[in-house]
PADODO-816597 format. One line per field, with one value per residue (C-alpha): residue number from 1; residue in three letters; x negated, y negated, z negated. Coordinates in Angstrom, 2 decimals. Layout:
residues N
num NUM; ... $
residuo ALA; ... $
east X; ... $
north Y; ... $
up Z; ... $
This chain:
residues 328
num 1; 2; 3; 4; 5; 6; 7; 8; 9; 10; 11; 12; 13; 14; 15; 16; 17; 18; 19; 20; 21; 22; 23; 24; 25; 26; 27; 28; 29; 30; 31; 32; 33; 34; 35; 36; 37; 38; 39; 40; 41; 42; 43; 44; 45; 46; 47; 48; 49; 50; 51; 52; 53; 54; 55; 56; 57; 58; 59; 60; 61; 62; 63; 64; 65; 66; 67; 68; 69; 70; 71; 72; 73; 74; 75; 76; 77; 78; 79; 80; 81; 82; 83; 84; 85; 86; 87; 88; 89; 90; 91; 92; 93; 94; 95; 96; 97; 98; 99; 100; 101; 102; 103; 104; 105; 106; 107; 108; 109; 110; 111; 112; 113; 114; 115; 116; 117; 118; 119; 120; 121; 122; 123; 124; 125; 126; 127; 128; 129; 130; 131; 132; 133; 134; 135; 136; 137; 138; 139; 140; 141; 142; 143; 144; 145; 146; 147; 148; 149; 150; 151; 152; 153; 154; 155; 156; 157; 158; 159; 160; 161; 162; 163; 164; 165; 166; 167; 168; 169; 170; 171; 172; 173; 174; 175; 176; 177; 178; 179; 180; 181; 182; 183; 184; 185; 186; 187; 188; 189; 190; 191; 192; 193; 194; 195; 196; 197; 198; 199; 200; 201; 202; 203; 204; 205; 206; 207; 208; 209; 210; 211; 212; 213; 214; 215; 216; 217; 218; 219; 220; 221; 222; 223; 224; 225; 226; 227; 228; 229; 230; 231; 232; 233; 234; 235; 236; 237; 238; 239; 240; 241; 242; 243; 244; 245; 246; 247; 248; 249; 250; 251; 252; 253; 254; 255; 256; 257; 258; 259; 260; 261; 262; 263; 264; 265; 266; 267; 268; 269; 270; 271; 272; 273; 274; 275; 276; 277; 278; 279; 280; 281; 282; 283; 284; 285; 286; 287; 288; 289; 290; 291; 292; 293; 294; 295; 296; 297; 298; 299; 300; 301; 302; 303; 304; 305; 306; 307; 308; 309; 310; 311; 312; 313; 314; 315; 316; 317; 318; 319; 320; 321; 322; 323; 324; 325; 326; 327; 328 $
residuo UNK; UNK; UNK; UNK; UNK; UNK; UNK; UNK; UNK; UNK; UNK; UNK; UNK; UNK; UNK; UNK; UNK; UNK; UNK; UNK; UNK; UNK; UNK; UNK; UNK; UNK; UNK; UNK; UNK; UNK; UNK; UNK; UNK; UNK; UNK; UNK; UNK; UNK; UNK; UNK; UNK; UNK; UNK; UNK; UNK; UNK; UNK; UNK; UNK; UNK; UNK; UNK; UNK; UNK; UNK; UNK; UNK; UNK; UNK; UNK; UNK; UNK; UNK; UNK; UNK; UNK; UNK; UNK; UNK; UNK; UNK; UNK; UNK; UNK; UNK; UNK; UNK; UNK; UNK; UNK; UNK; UNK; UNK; UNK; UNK; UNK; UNK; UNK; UNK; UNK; UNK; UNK; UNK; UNK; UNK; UNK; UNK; UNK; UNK; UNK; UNK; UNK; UNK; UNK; UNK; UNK; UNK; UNK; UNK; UNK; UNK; UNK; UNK; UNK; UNK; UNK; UNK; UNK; UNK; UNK; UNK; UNK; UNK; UNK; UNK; UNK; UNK; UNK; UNK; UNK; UNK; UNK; UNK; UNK; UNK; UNK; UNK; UNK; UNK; UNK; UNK; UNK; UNK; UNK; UNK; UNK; UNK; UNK; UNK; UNK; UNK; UNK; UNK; UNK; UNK; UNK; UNK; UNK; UNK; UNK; UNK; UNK; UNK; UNK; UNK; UNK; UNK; UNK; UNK; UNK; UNK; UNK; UNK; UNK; UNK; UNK; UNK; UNK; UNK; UNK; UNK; UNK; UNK; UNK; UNK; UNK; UNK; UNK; UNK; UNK; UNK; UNK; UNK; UNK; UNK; UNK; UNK; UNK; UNK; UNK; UNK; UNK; UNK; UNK; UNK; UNK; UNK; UNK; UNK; UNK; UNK; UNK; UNK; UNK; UNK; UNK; UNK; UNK; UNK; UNK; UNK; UNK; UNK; UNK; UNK; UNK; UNK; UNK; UNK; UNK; UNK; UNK; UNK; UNK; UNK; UNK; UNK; UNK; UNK; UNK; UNK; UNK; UNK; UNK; UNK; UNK; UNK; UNK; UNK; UNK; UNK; UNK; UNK; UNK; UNK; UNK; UNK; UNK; UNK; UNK; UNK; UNK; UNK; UNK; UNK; UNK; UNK; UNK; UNK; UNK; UNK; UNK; UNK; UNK; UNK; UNK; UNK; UNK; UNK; UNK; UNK; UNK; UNK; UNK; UNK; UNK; UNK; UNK; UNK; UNK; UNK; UNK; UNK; UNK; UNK; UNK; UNK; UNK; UNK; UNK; UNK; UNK; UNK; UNK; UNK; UNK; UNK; UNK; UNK; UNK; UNK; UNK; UNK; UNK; UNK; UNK; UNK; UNK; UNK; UNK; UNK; UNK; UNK; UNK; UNK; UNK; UNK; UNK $
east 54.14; 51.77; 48.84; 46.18; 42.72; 41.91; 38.16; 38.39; 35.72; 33.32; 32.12; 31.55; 29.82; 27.40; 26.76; 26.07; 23.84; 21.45; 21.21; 19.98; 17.84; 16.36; 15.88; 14.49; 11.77; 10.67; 10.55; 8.09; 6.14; 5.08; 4.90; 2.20; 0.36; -2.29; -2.98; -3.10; -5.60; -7.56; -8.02; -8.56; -11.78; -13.01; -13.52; -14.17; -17.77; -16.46; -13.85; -16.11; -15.70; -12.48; -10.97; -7.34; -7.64; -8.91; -6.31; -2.90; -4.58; -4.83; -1.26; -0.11; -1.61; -0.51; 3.33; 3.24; 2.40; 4.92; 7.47; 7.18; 7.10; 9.96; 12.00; 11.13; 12.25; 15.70; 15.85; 15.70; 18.10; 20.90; 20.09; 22.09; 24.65; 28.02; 30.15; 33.52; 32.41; 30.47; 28.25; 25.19; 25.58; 24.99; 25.34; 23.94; 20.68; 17.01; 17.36; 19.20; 16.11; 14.35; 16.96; 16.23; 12.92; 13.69; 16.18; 13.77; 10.62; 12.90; 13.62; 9.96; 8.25; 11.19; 10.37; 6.43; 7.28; 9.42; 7.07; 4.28; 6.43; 7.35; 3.31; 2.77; 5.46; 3.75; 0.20; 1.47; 3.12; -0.19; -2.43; -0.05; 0.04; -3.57; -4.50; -2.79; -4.48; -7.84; -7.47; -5.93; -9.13; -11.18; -14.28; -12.05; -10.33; -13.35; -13.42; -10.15; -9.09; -11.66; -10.44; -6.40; -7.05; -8.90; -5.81; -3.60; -3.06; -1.37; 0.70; 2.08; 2.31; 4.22; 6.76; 7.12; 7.63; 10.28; 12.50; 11.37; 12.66; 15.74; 16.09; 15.91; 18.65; 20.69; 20.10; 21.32; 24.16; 26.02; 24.77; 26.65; 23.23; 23.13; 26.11; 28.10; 26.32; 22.37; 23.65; 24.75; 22.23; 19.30; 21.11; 22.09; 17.79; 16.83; 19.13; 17.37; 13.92; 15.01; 16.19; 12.95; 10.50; 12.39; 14.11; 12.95; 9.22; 9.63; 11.82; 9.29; 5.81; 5.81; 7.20; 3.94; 1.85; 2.65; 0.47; -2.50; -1.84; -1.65; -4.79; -6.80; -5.22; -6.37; -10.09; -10.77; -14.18; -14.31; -13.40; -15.20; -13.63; -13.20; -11.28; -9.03; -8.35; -7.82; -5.27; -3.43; -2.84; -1.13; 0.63; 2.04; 2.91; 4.70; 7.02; 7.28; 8.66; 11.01; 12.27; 13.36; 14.48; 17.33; 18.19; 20.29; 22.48; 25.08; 25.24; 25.50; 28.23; 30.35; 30.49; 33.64; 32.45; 33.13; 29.32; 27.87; 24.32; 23.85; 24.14; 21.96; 19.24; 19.06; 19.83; 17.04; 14.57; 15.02; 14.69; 11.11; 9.86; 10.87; 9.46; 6.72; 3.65; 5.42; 4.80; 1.64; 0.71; 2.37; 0.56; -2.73; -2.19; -1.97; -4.65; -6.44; -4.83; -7.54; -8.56; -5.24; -5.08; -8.30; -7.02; -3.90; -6.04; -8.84; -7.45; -9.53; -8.32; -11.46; -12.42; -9.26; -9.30; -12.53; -12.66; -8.93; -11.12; -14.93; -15.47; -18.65; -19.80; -21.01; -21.31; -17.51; -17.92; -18.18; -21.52; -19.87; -21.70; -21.09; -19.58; -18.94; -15.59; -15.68; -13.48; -15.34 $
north 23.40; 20.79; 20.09; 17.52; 17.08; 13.98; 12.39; 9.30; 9.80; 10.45; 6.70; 6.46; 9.65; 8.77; 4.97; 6.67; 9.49; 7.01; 4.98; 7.88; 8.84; 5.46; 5.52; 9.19; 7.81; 5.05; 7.05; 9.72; 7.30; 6.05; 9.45; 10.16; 6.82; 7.93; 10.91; 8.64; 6.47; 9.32; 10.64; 7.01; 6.76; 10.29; 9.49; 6.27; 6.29; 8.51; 6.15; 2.98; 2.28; 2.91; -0.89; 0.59; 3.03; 0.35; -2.30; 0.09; 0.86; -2.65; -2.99; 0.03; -1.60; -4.92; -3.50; -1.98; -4.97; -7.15; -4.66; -4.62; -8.31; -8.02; -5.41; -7.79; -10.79; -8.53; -7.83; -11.07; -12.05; -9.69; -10.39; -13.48; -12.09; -12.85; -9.76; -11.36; -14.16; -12.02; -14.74; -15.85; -17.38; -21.17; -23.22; -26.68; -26.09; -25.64; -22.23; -22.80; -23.97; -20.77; -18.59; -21.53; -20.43; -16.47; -16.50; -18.36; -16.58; -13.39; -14.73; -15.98; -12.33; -10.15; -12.54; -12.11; -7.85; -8.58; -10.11; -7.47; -4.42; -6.08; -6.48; -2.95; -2.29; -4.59; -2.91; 0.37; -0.69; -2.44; 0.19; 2.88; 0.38; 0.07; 3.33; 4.29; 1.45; 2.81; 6.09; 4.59; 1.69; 2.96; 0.75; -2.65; -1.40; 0.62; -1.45; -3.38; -0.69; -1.69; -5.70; -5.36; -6.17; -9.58; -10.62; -9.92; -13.25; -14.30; -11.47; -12.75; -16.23; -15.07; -13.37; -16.41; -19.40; -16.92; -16.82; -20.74; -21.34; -19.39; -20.83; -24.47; -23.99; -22.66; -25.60; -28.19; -26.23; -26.17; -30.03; -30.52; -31.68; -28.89; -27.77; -24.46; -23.10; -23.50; -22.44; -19.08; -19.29; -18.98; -16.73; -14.02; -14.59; -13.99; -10.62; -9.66; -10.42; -8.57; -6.12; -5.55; -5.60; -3.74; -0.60; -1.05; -0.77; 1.89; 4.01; 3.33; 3.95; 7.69; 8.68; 6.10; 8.49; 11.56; 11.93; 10.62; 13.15; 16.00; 14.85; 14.78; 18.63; 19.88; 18.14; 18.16; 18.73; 15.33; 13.65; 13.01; 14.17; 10.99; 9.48; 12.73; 11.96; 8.43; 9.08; 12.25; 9.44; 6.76; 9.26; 10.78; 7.39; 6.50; 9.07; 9.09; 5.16; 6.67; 9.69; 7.14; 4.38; 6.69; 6.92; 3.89; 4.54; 6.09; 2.71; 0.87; 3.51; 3.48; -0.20; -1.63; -5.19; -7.94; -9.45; -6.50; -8.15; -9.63; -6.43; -4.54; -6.97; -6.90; -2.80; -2.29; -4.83; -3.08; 0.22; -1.23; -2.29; 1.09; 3.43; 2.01; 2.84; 6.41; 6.62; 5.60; 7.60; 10.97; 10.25; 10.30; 13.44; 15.23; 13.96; 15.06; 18.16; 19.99; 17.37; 17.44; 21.60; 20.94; 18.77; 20.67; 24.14; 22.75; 19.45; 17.92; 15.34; 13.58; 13.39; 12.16; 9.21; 8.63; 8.50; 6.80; 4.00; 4.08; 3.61; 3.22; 6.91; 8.48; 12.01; 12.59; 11.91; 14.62; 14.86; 13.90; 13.22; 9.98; 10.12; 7.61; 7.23; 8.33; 8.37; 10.44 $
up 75.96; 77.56; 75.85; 77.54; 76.37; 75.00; 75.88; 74.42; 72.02; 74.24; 75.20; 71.25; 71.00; 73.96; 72.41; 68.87; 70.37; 72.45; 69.45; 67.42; 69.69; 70.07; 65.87; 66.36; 69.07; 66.60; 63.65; 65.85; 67.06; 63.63; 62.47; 65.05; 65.29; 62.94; 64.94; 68.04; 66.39; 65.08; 68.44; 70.14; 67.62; 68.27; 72.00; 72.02; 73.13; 76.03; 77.10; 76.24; 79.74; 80.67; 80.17; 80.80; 77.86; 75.76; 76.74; 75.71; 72.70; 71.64; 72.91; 70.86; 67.64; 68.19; 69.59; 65.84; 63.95; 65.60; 65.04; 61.58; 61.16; 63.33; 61.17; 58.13; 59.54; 60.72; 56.81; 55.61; 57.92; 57.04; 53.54; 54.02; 55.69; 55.32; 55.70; 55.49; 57.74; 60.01; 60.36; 58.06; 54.55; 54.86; 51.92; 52.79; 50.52; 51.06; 51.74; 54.84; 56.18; 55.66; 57.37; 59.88; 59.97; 59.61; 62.67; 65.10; 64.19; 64.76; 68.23; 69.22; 68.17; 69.41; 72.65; 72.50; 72.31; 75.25; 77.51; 76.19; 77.32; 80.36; 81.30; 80.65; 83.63; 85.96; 85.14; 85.69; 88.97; 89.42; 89.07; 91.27; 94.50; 94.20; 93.38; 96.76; 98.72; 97.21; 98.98; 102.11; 102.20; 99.70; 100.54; 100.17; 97.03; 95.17; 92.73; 91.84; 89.13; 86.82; 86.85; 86.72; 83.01; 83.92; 85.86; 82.42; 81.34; 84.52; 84.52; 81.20; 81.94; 85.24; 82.86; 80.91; 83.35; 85.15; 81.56; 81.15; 84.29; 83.57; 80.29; 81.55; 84.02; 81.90; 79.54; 82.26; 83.46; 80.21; 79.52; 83.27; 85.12; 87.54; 89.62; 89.44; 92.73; 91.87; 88.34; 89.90; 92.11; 89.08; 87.34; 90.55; 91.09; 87.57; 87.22; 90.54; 89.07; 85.33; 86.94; 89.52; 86.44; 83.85; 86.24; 90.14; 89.46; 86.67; 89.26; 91.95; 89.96; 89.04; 92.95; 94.16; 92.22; 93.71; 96.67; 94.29; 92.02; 95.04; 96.73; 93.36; 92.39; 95.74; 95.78; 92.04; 93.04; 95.19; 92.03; 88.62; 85.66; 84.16; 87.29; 87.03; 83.45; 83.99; 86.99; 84.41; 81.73; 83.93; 86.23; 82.82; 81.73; 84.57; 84.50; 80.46; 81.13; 84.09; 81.26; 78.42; 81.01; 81.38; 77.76; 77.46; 80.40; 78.47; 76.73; 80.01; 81.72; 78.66; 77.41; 76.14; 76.19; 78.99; 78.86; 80.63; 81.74; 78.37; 77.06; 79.06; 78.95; 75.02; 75.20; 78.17; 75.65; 72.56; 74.23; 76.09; 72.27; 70.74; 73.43; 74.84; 71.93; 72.08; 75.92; 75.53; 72.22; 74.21; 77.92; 75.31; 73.63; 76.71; 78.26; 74.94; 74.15; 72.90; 70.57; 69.38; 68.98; 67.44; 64.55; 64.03; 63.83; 61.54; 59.80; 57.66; 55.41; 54.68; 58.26; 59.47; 57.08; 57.99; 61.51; 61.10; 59.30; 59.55; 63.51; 62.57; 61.88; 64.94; 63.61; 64.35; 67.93; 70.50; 72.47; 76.08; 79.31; 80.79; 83.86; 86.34; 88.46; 92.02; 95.10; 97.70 $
């Protein structure tokens, strides 16, 4: 008797698993956001001047905030759902203008977390090519670390005009104003560009770090200790990005549907919004591992909440040296 083996359900168990992982990651990274915040305030006098620091932990709290809107706006939505329909409950009444309102403010913030994650990949590309030019022409590039934040706004706007662009041609092509070639034309250079700033530059930032990261572990004593933690938390956020880049492949390999791109742009965006506080939360904790040991050994309730809350007490800070960076 011939018996064969049947696979099929293995696309659908792949789909299902990255999903749950991708719910697991969120529900962690809430989970340790206090703790991430807790630690942020106990060093903050030490890391005062360390702009990079300072700049993904404004991210991380603002990521958060827009999530949640996000997630509320994604309730109200399915409230008026339609499951019979499959499409959303429209009656011809003054309501309809509020899931108006509900849908496109859903679009605009998912958009705005978009854009943000997509920054944080061009930083951390960024900061990796110059990092390397730094120790190639230090003297030139001493400096230029220290002002990547400065040059922020242009990143974003950069991300912006290219989907404006996008969006525009698109716009004309389906009202017939362009033709079919610069129509496939925009869109074969905007799947080149997606894919460049959401997978090319991830891939290529943690392998740029590498001979940074062997230099500084062979002349640790050429280096402060506040330039080797500041290189430790980007080099272990580069490859954190690389690590749950991968997660949604199984999603990509095994798709049943015929709009492949679409799909992997929204998949690869929702997977950027999810992960990226928890990259940023984990790269800190290990850079602070003995603050965190610390807590977990002698955890105070009333000094968590209070350094969680009132940055203004010094007497939960650490007595730390300053120390300045250095590239000798």
């Amino acid at each position: 008797m011939n018996t064969t083996l049947d696979f099929t359900y293995i696309p659908d168990l792949m789909y299902i698993s990255s999903e749950l992982i991708l719910i697991f990651i969120c529900i962690v990274s809430y989970s340790t956001l206090p703790f991430y915040i807790y630690v942020h305030n106990l060093n903050r006098h030490r890391e005062k001047d360390l702009l990079i620091v300072q700049l993904f932990c404004r991210m991380v709290k603002f990521s958060y905030f827009i999530f949640i809107i996000v997630v509320v706006l994604l309730f109200l939505i399915m409230w008026h759902w339609d499951d019979s329909s499959h499409q959303l409950a429209l009656n011809n009444t003054v309501s309809d203008y509020f899931i108006f309102i509900y849908c496109f403010s859903f679009f605009i913030i998912f958009y705005i977390l978009h854009v943000l994650q997509q920054t944080f990949h061009v930083i951390l590309f960024l900061l990796a090519i110059l990092n390397s030019l730094k120790y190639i022409f230090s003297f030139l590039f001493l400096n230029i670390q220290s002002s990547v934040h400065k040059y922020l706004p242009h990143f974003t706007l950069c991300i912006i005009l290219k989907d404006a662009v996008f969006g525009t041609a698109c716009v004309l092509s389906l009202a017939k104003y362009l033709n079919e070639e610069v129509s496939e034309f925009c869109i074969v250079c905007y799947i080149i560009l997606f894919a460049f700033l959401n997978f090319v530059i991830s891939v290529l930032t943690p392998f740029i770090y590498i001979p940074i990261m062997i230099d500084i572990n062979k002349n640790q004593h050429l280096h402060s200790q506040q330039h080797i933690y500041l290189q430790n938390y980007i080099f272990i956020q580069s490859f954190l990005v690389l690590f749950f880049k991968l997660i949604p492949v199984p999603i990509f390999i095994w798709s049943k549907t015929t709009s492949i791109l679409t799909e992997m742009a929204m998949i690869i965006s929702l997977g950027d919004v999810i992960t990226t506080p928890l990259i940023i939360q984990l790269s800190y904790f290990r850079c602070n591992v003995h603050e965190v040991i610390d807590l977990y050994s002698t955890f105070d309730l009333h000094k968590f909440v209070k350094v969680i809350f009132c940055k203004a007490d010094n007497s939960v800070h650490p007595n730390v040296v300053p120390i300045a960076f250095s590239i000798t």
